[in-house]
C-alpha positions in Angstrom: 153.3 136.1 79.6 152.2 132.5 80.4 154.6 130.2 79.4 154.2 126.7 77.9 156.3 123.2 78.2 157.0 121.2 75.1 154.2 119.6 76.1 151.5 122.0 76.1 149.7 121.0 72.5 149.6 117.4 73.8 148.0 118.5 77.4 145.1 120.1 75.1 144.9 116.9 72.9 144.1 114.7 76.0 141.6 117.4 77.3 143.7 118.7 80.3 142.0 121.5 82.4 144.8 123.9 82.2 145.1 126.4 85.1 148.4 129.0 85.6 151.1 127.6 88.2 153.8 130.0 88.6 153.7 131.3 85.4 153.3 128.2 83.5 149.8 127.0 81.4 150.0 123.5 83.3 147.6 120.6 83.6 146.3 120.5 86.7 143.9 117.6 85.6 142.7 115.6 83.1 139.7 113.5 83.9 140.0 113.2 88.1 142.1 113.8 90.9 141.3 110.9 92.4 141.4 108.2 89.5 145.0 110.1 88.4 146.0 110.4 92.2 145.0 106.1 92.1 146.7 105.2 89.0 150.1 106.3 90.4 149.4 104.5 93.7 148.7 101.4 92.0 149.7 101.3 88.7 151.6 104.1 86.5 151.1 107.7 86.0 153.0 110.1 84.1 153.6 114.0 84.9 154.7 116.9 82.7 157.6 118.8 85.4 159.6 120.1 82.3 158.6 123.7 84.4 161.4 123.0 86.6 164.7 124.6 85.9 168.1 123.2 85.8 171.7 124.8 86.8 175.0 123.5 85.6 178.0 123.8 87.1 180.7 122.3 85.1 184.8 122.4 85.1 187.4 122.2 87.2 186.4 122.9 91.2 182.5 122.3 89.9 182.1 119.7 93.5 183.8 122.7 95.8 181.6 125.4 94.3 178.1 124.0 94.4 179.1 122.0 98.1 179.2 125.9 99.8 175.9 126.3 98.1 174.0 123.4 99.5 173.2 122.2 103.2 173.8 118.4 102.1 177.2 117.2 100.9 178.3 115.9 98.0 181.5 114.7 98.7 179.8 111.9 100.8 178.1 110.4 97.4 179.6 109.0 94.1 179.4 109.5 90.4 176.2 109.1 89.9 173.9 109.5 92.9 172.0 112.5 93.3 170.7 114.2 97.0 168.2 116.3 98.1 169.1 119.7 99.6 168.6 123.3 100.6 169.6 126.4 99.4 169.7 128.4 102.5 169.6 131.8 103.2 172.2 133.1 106.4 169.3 132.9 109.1 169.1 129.0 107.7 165.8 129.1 105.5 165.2 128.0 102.3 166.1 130.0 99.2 164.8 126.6 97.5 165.1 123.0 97.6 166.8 121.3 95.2 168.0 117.9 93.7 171.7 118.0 92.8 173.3 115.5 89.8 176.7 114.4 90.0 177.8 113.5 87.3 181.4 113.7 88.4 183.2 116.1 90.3 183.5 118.4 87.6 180.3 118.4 86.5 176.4 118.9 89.0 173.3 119.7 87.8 170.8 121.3 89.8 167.1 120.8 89.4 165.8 123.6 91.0 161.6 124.7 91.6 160.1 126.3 88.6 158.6 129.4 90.7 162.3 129.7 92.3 164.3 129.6 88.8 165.4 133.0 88.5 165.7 133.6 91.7 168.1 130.8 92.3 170.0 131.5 89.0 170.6 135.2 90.6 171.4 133.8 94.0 174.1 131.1 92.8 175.6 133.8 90.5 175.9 136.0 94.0 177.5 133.4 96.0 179.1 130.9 93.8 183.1 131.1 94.5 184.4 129.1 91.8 182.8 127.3 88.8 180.2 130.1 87.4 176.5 128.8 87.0 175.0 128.2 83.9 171.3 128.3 83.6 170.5 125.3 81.1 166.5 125.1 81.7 165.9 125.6 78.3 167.6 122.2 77.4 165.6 120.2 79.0 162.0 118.8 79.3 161.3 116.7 81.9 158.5 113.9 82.3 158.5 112.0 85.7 157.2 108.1 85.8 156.1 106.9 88.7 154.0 104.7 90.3 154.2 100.2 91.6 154.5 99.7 87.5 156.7 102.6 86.4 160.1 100.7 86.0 158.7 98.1 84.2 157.4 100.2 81.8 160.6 102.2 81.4 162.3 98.9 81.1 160.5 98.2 78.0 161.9 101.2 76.3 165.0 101.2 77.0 168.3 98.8 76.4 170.0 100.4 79.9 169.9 98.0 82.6 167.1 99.9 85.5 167.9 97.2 88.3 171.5 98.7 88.6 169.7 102.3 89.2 169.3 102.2 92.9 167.4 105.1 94.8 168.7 108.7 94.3 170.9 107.6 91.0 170.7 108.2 87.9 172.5 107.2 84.3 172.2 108.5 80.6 170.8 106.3 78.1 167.5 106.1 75.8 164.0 105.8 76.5 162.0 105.0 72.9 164.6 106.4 70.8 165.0 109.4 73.3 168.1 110.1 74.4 167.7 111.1 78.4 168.7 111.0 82.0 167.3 108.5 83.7 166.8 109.7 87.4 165.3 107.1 90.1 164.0 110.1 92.2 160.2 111.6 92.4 157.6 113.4 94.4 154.9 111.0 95.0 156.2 108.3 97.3 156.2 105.7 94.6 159.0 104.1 92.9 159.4 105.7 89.4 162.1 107.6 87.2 162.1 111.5 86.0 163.3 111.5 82.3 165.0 114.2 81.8 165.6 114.8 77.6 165.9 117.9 75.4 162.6 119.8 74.5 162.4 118.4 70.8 161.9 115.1 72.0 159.3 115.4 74.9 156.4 114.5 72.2 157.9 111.9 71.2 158.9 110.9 74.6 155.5 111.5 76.0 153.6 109.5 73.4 155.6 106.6 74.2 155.3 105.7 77.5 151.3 106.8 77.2 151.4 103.8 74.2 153.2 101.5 75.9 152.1 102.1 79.3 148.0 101.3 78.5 148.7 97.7 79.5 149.8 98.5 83.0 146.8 101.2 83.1 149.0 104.4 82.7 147.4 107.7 83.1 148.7 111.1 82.2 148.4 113.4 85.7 148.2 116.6 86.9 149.1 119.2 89.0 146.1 117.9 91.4 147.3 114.8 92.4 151.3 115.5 92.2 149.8 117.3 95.4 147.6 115.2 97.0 150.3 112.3 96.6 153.2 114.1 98.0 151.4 115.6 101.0 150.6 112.2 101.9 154.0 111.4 101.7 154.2 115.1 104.2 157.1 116.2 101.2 157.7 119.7 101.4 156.3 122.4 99.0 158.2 125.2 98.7 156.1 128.3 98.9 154.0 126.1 101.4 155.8 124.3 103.9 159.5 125.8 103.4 160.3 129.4 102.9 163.3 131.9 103.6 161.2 132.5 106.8 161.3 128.6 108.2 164.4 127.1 108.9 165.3 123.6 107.5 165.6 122.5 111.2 161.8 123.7 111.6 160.9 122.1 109.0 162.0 118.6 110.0 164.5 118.5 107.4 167.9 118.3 109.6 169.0 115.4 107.8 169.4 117.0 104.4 172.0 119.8 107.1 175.4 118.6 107.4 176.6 121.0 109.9 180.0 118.8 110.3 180.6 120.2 106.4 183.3 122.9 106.6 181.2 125.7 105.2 177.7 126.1 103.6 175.3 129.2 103.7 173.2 129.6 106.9 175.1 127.1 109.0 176.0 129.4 111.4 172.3 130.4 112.0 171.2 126.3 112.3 174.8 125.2 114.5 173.3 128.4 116.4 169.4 127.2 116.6 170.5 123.8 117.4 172.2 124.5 120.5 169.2 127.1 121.9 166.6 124.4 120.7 164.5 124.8 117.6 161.4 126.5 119.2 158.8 125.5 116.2 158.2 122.9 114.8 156.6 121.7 111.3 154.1 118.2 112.4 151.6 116.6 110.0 148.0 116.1 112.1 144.9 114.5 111.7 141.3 116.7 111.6 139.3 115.1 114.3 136.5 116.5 113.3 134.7 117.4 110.4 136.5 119.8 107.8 139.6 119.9 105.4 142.7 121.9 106.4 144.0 124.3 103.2 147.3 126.2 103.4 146.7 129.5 105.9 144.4 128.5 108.4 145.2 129.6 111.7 146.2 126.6 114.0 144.6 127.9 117.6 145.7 125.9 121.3 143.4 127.1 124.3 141.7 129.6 122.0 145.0 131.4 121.0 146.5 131.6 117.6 150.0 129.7 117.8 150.6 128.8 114.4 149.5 127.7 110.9 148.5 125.6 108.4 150.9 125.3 105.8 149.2 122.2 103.4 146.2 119.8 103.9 143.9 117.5 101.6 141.3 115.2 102.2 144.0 112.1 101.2 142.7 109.8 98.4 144.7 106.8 99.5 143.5 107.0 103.4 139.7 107.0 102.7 139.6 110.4 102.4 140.8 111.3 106.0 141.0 115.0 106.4 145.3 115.2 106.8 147.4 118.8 107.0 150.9 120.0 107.7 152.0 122.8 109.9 154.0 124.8 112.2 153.2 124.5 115.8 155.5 125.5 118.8 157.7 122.6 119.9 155.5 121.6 122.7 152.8 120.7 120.5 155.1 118.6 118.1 155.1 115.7 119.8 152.7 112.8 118.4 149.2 112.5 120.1 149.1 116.5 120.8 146.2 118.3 120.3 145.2 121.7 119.3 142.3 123.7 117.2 142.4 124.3 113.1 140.5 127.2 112.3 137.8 126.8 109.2 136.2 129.7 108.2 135.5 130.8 112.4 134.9 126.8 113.2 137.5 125.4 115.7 137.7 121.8 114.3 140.3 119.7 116.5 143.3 118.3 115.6 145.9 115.3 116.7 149.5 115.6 115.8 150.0 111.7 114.3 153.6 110.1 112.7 154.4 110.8 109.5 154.2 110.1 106.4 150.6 109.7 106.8 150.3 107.0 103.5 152.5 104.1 104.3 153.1 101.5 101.5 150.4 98.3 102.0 
């Protein structure tokens, strides 16, 4: 059975085109990709992401427990700040990627992938040695704010102080009456906050920062440009460009891998890779030639098959200029290498450029 977010009714209302993502009725759109993908690049745009699960761990030992779990390290952050990291599997790939909260030692909150939920609910309850998980998804919607004009906008509803909320930190507070967490992070490249609040309150939440937000041009967005916006920015999608089958070294994320930690699943396997040489490589390219890259086209060198496209779009904020993400073998990594994307049987060449493509005018 499909399930629906808090705000599902008000999706309808604003005449979303609702399409199934991982077992969610979500919005992928509501009047273009473009002019949504636009409005977060230059002004304010708000997404639904209360699809995404969360995972406490709380008590005494709560910073121990979830720091085996993850590849980054939590002891190197305070009160707080939140990171970015990997669940990883012993061969080093990703079970998921995940934000983690601390809130104090004895107390992290995970946000973890809405396809991956379950899964990593299960898998923490397998390997946590300590604090025991709690799944607490159900408490929480979340909306995420972002764009050049989103703090301003959250300013205005809200009495907490957002110039002291640096980067990757959050506090607790309330937005229009709303009591929430307040989390500088995002997905988009764009300054912004995710609003994290319980599920009774999303409306409420929602309606809002639409109201208050029409002055700086705020649009509600969808699914569509979340993705077109982060691949610009070459962020990851699980599913996409990480997997169990990819390590995080692969997939240019070493610096979410503290391998001088004492202990974290799959170290062994990356301490190991690292010292052979990581032998392929994830690289964001330019098309050359006429054609979009989509997620599974063959990436051919010489006429042979040697890897694949794992995301592409014809980017909205670089004129439209056919961009993609894949795995290549290491030789090919480097920037200003060429090879072939497969398109339907066409061989439409490719240069490996520096990422992210979309840099901030």
């Amino acid at each position: 059975m499909t399930r629906r977010t808090p705000l599902n009714e008000a999706h309808r209302a604003l005449g979303a085109r609702m399409v199934d993502f991982a077992g969610w009725d979500m919005p992928v759109q509501y009047t273009s990709l473009i002019a949504e993908h636009e409005a977060v690049r230059t002004a304010v745009g708000l997404f639904d992401v209360s699809h995404m699960g969360e995972i406490e761990f709380s008590g005494p030992g709560a910073l121990e427990t979830v720091n085996a779990l993850i590849s980054n390290d939590l002891t190197r952050i305070t009160d707080g700040q939140a990171v970015y990291a990997g669940l990883l599997n012993e061969q080093g790939g990703f079970v998921d990627d995940v934000v983690a909260y601390r809130f104090s030692p004895e107390r992290i909150l995970i946000c973890v992938n809405a396809s991956n939920r379950e899964k990593d609910f299960a898998w923490m309850k397998a390997h946590a040695r300590g604090v025991t998980p709690v799944d607490r998804s159900e408490d929480f919607a979340q909306i995420a704010v972002q764009g050049p004009k989103a703090a301003g906008l959250v300013q205005r509803l809200t009495k907490t102080d957002l110039s002291k909320i640096g980067t990757y930190r959050f506090a607790e507070g309330e937005v229009a009456g709303v009591r929430a967490i307040l989390s500088r992070t995002g997905y988009t490249g764009e300054d912004g906050f995710e609003l994290y609040c319980a599920p009774g309150d999303a409306v409420a939440l929602w309606n809002a920062l639409l109201a208050e937000g029409q002055a700086d041009g705020v649009k509600p967005c969808g699914l569509g440009a979340r993705d077109s916006l982060r691949t610009e920015m070459k962020y990851a999608l699980y599913g996409n460009d990480i997997d169990d089958a990819h390590t995080a070294l692969e997939a240019g994320l070493g610096w979410i891998v503290k391998l001088d930690k004492p202990a974290f699943i799959g170290k062994e396997a990356l301490v190991a890779q690292k010292a052979a040489g990581v032998k392929r490589k994830l690289v964001g390219f330019e098309l050359t030639g006429p054609g979009i890259p989509r997620h599974g086209y063959a990436i051919h060198k010489d006429g042979r098959p040697v890897g694949e496209v794992t995301s592409g779009t014809a980017a909205p904020s670089l004129a439209k200029k056919a961009i993609g993400i894949g795995y290549v073998p290491a030789e090919l990594a480097a920037e200003g290498s060429t090879f072939d994307v497969d398109i339907r049987g066409r061989a439409v060449p490719a240069v490996v450029v520096k990422t992210p493509f979309y840099k901030k005018p």
